[in-house]
PASEBA-1860 file (N, C-alpha, C; in nm, 3 decimals):
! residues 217
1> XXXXXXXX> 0.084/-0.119/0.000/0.000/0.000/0.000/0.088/0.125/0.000 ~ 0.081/0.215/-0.073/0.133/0.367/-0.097/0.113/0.434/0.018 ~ 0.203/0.490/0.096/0.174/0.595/0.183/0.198/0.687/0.173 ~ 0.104/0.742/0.192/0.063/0.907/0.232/0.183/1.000/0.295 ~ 0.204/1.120/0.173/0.334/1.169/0.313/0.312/1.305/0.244 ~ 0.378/1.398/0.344/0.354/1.543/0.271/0.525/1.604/0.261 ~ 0.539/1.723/0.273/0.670/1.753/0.305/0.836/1.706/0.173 ~ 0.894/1.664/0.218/1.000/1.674/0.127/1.014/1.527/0.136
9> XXXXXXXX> 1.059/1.485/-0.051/1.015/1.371/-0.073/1.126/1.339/-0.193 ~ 1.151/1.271/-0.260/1.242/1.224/-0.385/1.200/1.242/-0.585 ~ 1.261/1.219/-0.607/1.197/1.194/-0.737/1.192/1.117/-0.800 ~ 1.162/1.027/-0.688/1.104/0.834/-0.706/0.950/0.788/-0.649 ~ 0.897/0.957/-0.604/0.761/0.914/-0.520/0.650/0.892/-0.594 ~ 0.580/0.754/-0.581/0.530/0.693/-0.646/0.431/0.754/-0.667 ~ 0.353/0.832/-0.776/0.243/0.885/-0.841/0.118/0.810/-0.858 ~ 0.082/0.699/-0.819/0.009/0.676/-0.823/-0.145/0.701/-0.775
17> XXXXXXXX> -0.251/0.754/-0.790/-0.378/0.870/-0.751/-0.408/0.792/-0.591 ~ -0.427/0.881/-0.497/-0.514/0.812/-0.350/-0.550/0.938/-0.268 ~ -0.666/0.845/-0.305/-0.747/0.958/-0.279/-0.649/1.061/-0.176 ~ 0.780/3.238/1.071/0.776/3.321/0.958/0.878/3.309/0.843 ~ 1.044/3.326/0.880/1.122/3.292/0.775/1.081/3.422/0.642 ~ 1.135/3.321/0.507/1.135/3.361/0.401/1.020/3.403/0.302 ~ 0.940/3.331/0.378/0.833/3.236/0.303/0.765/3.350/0.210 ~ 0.720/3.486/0.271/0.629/3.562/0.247/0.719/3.599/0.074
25> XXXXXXXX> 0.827/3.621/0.076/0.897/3.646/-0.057/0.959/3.554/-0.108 ~ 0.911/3.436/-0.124/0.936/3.338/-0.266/0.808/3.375/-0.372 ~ 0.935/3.414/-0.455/0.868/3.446/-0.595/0.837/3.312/-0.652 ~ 0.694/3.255/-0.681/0.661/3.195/-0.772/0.683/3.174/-0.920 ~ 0.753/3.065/-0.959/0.800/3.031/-1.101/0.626/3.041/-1.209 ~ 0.612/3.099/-1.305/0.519/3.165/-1.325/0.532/3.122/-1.483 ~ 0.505/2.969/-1.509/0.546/2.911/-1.666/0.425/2.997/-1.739 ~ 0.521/3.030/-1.886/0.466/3.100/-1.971/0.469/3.062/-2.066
33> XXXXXXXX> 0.412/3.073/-2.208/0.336/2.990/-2.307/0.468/2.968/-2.351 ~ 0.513/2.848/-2.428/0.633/2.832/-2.487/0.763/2.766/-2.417 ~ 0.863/2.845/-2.411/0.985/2.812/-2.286/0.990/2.853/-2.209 ~ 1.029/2.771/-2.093/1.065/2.801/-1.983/1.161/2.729/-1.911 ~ 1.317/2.789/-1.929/1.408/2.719/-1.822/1.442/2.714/-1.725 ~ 1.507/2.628/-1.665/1.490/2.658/-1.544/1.621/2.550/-1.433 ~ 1.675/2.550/-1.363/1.769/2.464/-1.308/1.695/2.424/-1.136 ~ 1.668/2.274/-1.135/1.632/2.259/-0.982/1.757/2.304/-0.884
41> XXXXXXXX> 1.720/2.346/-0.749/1.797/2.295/-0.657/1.775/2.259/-0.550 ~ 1.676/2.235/-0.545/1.611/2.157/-0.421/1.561/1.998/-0.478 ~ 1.507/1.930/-0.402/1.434/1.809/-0.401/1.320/1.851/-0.377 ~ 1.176/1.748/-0.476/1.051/1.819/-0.451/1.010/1.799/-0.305 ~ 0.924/1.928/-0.251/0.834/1.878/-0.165/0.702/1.846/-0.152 ~ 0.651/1.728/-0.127/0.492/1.743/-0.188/0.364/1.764/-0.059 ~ 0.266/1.802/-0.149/0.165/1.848/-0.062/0.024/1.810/-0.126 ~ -0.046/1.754/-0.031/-0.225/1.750/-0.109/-0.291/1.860/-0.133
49> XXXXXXXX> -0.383/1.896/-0.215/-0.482/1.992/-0.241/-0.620/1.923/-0.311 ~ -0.690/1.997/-0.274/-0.863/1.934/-0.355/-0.895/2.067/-0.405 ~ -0.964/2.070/-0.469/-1.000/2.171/-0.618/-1.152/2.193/-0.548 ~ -1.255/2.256/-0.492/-1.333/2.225/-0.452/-1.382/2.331/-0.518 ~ -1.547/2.318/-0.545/-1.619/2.402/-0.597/-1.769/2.417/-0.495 ~ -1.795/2.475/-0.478/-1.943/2.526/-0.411/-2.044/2.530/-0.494 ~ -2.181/2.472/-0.483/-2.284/2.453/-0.597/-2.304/2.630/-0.585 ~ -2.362/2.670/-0.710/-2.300/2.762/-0.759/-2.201/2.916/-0.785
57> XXXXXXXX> -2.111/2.853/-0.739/-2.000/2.871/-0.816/-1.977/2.885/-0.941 ~ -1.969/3.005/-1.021/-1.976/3.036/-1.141/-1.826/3.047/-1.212 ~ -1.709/3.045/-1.125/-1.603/3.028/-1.088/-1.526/2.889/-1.154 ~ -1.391/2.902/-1.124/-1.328/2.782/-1.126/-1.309/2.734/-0.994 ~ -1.342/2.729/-0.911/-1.323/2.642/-0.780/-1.274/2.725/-0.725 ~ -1.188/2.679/-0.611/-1.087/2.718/-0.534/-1.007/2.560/-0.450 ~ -0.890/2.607/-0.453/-0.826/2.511/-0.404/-0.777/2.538/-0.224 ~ -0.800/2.427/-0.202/-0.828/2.390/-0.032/-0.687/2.241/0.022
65> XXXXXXXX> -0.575/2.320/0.066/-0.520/2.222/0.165/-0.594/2.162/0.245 ~ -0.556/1.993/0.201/-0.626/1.899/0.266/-0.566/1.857/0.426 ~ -0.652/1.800/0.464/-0.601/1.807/0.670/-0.606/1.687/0.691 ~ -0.620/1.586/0.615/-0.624/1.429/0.667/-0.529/1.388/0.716 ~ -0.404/1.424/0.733/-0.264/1.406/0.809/-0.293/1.430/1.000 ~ -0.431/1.540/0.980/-0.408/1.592/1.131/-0.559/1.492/1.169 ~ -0.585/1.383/1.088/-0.706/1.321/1.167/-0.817/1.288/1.090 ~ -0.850/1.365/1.024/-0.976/1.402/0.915/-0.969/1.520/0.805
73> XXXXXXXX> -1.030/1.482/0.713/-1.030/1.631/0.609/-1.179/1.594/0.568 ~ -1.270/1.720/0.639/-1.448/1.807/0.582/-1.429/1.727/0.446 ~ -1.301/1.747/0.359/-1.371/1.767/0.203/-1.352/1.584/0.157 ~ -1.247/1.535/0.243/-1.248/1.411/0.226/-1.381/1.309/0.275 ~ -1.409/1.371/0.363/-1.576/1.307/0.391/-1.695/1.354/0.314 ~ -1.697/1.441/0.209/-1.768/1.448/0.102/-1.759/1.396/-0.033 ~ -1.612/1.308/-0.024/-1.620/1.233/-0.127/-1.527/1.309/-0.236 ~ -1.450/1.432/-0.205/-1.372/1.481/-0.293/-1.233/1.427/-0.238
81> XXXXXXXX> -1.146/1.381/-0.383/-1.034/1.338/-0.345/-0.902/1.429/-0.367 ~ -0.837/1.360/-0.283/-0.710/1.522/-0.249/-0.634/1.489/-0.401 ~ -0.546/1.583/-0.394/-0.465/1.495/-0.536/-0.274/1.546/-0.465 ~ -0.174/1.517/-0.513/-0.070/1.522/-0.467/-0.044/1.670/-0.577 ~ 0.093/1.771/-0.525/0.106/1.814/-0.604/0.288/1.847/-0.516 ~ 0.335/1.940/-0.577/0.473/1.946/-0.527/0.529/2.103/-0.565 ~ 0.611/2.149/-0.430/0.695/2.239/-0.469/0.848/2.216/-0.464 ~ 0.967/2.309/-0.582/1.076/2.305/-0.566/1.121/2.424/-0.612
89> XXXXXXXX> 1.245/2.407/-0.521/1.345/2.557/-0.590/1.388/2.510/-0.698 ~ 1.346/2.657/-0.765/1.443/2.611/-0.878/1.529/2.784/-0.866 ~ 1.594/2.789/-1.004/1.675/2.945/-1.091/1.592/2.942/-1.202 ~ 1.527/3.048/-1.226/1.474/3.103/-1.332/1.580/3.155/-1.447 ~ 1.593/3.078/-1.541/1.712/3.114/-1.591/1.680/3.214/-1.711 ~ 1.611/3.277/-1.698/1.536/3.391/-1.747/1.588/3.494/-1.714 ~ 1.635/3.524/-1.578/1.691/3.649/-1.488/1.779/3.560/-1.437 ~ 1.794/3.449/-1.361/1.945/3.363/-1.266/1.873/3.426/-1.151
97> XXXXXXXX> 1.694/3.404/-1.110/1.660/3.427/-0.992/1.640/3.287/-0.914 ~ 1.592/3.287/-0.798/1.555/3.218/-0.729/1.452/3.192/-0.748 ~ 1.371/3.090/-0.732/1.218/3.109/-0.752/1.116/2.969/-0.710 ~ 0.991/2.944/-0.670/0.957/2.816/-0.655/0.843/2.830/-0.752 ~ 0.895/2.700/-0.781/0.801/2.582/-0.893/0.711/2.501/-0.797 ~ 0.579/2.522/-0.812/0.427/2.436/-0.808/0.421/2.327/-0.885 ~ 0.414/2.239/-0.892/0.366/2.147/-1.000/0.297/2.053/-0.994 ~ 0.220/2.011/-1.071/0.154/1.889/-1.081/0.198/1.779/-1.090
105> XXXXXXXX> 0.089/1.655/-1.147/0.173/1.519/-1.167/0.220/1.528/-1.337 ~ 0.186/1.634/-1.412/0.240/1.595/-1.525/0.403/1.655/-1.571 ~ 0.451/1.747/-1.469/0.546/1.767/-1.499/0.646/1.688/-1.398 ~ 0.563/1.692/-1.281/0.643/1.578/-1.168/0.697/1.453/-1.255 ~ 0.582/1.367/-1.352/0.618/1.259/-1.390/0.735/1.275/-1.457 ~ 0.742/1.369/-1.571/0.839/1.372/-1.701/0.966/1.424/-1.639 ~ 0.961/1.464/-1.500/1.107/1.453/-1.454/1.119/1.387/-1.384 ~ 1.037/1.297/-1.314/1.072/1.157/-1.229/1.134/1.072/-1.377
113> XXXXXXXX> 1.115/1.066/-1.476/1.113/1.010/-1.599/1.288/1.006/-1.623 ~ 1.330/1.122/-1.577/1.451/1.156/-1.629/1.577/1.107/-1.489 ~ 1.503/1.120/-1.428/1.542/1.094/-1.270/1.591/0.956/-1.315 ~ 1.520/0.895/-1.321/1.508/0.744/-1.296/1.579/0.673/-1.460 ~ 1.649/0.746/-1.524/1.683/0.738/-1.657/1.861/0.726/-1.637 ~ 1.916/0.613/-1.663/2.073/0.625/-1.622/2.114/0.669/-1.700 ~ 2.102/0.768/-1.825/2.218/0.857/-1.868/2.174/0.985/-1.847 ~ 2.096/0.987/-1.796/1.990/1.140/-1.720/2.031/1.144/-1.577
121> XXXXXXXX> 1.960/1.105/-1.508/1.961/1.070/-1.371/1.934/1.204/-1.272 ~ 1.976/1.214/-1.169/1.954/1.306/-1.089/1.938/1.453/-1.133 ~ 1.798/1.526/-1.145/1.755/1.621/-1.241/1.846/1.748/-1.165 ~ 1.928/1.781/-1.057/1.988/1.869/-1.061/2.117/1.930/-1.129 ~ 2.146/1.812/-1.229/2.299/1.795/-1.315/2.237/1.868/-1.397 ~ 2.146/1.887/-1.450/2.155/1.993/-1.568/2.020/2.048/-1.547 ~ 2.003/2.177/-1.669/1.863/2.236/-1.674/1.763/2.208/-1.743 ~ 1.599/2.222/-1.713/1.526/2.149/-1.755/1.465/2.274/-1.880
129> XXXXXXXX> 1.367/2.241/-1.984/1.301/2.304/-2.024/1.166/2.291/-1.993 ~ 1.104/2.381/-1.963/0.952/2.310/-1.946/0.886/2.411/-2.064 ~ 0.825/2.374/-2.166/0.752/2.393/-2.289/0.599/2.420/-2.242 ~ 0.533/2.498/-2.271/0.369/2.511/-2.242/0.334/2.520/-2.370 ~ 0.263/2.444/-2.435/0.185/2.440/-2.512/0.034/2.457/-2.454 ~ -0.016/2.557/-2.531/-0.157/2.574/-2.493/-0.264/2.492/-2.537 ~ -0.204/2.421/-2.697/-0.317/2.399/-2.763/-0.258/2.224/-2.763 ~ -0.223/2.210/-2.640/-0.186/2.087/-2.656/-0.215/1.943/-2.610
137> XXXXXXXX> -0.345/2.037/-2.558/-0.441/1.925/-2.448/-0.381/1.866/-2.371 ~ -0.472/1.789/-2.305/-0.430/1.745/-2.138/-0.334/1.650/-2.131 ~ -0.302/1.573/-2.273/-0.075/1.508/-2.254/-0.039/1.618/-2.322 ~ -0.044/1.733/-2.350/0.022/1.791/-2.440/0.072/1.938/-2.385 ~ -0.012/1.963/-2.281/0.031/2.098/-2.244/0.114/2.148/-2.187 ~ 0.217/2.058/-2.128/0.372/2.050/-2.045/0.467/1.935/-2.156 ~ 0.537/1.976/-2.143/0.650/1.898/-2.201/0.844/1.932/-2.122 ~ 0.894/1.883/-2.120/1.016/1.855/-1.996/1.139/1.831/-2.082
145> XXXXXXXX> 1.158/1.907/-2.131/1.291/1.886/-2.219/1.444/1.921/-2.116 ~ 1.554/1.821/-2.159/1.625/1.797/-2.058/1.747/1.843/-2.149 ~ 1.832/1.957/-2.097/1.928/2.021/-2.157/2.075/1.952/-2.104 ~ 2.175/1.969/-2.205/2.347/1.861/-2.151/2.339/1.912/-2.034 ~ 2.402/1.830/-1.971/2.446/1.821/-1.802/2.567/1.956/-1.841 ~ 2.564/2.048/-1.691/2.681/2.118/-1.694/2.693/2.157/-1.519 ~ 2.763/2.201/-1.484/2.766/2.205/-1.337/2.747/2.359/-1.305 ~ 2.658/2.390/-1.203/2.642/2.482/-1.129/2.716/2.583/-1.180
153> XXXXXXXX> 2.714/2.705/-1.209/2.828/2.831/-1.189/2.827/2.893/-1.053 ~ 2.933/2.970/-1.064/2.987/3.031/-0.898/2.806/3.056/-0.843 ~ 2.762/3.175/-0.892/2.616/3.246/-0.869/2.567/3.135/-0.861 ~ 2.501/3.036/-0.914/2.397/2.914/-0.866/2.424/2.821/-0.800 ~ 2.556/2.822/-0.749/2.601/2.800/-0.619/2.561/2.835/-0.464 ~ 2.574/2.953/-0.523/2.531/3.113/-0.427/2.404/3.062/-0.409 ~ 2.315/3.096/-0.496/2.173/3.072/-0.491/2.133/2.928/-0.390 ~ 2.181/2.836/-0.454/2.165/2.691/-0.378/2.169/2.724/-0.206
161> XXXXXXXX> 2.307/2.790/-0.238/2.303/2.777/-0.084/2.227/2.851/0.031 ~ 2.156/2.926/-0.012/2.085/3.032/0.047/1.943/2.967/0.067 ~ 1.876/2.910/0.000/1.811/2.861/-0.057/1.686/2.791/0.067 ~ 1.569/2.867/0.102/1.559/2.838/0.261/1.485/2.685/0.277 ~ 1.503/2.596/0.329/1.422/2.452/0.315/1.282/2.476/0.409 ~ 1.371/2.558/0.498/1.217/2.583/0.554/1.104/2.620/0.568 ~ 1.132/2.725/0.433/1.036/2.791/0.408/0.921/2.672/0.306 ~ 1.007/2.615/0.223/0.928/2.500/0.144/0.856/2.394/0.205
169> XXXXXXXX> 0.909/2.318/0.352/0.855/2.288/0.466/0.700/2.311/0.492 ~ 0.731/2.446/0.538/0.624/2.499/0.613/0.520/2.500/0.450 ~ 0.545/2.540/0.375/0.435/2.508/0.283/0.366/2.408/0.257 ~ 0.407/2.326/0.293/0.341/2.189/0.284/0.288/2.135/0.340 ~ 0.280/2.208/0.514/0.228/2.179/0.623/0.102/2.141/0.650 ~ -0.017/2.055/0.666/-0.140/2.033/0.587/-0.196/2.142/0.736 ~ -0.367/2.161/0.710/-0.400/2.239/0.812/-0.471/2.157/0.894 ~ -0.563/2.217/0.982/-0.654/2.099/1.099/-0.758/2.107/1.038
177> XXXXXXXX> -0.871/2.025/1.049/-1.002/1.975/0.994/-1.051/2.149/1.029 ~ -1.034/2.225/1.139/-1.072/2.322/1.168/-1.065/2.422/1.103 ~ -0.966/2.447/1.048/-0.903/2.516/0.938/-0.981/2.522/0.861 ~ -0.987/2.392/0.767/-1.033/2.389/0.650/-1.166/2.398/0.667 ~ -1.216/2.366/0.777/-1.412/2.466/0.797/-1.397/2.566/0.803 ~ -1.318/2.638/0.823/-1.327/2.828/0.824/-1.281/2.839/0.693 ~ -1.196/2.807/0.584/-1.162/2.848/0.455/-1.282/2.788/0.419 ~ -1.357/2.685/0.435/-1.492/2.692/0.331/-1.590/2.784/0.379
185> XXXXXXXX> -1.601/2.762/0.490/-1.660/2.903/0.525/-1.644/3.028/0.496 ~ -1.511/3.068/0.473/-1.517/3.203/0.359/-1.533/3.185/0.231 ~ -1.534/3.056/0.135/-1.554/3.039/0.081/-1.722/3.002/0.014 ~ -1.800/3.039/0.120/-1.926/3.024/0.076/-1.984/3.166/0.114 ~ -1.865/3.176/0.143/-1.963/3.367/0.262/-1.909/3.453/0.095 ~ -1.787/3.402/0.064/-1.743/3.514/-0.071/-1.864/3.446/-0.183 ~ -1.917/3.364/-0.219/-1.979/3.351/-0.283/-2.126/3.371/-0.308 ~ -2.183/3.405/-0.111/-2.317/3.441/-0.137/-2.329/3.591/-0.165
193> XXXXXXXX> -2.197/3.695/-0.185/-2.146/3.797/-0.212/-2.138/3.812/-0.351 ~ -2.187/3.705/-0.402/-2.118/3.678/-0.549/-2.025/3.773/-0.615 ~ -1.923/3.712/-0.512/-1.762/3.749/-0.575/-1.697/3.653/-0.626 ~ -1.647/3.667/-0.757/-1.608/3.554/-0.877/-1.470/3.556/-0.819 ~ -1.377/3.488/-0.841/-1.235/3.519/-0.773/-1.172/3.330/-0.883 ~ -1.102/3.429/-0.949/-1.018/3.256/-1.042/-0.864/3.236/-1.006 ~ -0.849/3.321/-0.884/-0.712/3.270/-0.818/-0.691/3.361/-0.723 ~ -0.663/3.272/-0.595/-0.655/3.346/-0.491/-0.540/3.431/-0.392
201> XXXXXXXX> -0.513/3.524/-0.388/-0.348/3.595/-0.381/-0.358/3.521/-0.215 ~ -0.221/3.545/-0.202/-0.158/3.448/-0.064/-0.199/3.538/0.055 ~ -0.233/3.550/0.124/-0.247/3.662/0.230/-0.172/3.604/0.322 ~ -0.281/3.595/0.512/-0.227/3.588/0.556/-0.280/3.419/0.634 ~ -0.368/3.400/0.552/-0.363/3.248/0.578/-0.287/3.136/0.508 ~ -0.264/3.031/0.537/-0.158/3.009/0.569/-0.182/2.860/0.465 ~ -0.328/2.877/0.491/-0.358/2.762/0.373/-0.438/2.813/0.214 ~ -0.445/2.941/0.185/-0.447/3.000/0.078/-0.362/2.949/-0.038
209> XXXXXXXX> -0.401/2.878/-0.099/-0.323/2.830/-0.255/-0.293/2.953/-0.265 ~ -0.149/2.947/-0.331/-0.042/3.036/-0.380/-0.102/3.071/-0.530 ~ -0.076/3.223/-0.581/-0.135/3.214/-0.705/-0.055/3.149/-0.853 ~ -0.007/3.161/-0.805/0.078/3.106/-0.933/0.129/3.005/-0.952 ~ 0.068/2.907/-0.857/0.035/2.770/-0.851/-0.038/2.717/-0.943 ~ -0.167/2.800/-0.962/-0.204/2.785/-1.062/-0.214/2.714/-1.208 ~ -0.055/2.795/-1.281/-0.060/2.778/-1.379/0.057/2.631/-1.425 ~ 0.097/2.554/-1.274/0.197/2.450/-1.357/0.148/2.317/-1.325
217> X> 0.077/2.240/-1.418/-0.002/2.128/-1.358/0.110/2.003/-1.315
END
């Protein structure tokens, strides 16, 4: 049986579906139509989320950290299932910033892919491309192109090392069943307001999907 884990994890973790610090300034990696490179330096960390929607909701949902780690998760007893997703540092090699990557299982896979590939292998030896195709449907809209291995320069060295784990940690942290009744609870109070909202900026809760999470499945 697959177990359940949140937090920092490999890029061997089995994908299969079941059911203060820094934190406030990590810039979100923010993939844009076409290329996007990028160099890991962290190991992913993963975390559950459920996509939940409120009958009507005119909206795309909103996404809700799941709490089944602390006992129970509200949304898991309605029959919605969490799904895994993951963050990592990467360098935006766009600017040579720092930045964290959200991702789903489809880009998780195509670099577990490479991971697990012996003339590839450990995805921090070289930089990745991640391709967005828009019109490329649901296998088509990520693609993971894997650039020659070259080693770190002085600066992404720098970067690595700075690089806070804890802050990625604490993101992943699931919330209490309690929690997640007060985020649906604003989540039905913003809606009898009928306020449309298709991504939600980070404030100061703590289980607020990041916005630019969003866009990397």
């Amino acid at each position: 049986m697959t177990e359940d884990k949140y937090g920092l994890v490999s890029w061997n973790e089995d994908v299969s579906p079941r059911g203060n610090s820094n934190r406030s300034r990590d810039e979100f990696m923010r993939l844009q139509s076409g290329s996007n490179r990028i160099r890991l330096v962290t190991k992913p960390f993963q975390y559950w989320i459920h996509k939940w929607k409120e009958a009507g909701d005119k909206g795309f949902g909103d996404k809700v950290y799941c709490s089944k780690f602390n006992g129970s998760c509200p949304l898991c007893e309605k029959e919605d299932r969490a799904k895994k997703r993951w963050f990592a540092g990467i360098i935006d090699r766009t600017n040579g910033t720092y930045k964290v990557l959200d991702m789903g299982l489809a880009i998780y896979q195509q670099i577990q892919t490479y991971s697990r590939d012996e003339d590839w292998g450990d995805p921090g030896t070289y930089d990745l491309d991640v391709v967005v195709d828009k019109n490329g449907g649901a296998t088509g809209y990520y693609k993971v192109v894997p650039k020659p291995k070259t080693p770190l320069t002085d600066a992404d060295v720098e970067i690595k090392q700075k690089v806070d784990l804890d802050s990625l940690k604490k993101r992943c942290k699931p919330p209490t069943p309690e929690e997640v009744n007060q985020r649906l609870a604003r989540i039905r109070s913003r809606n009898g307001n009928n306020v449309q909202e298709t991504a939600v900026e980070e404030t100061g809760d703590q289980y607020t999907f990041p916005p630019a999470a969003v866009s990397s499945a």
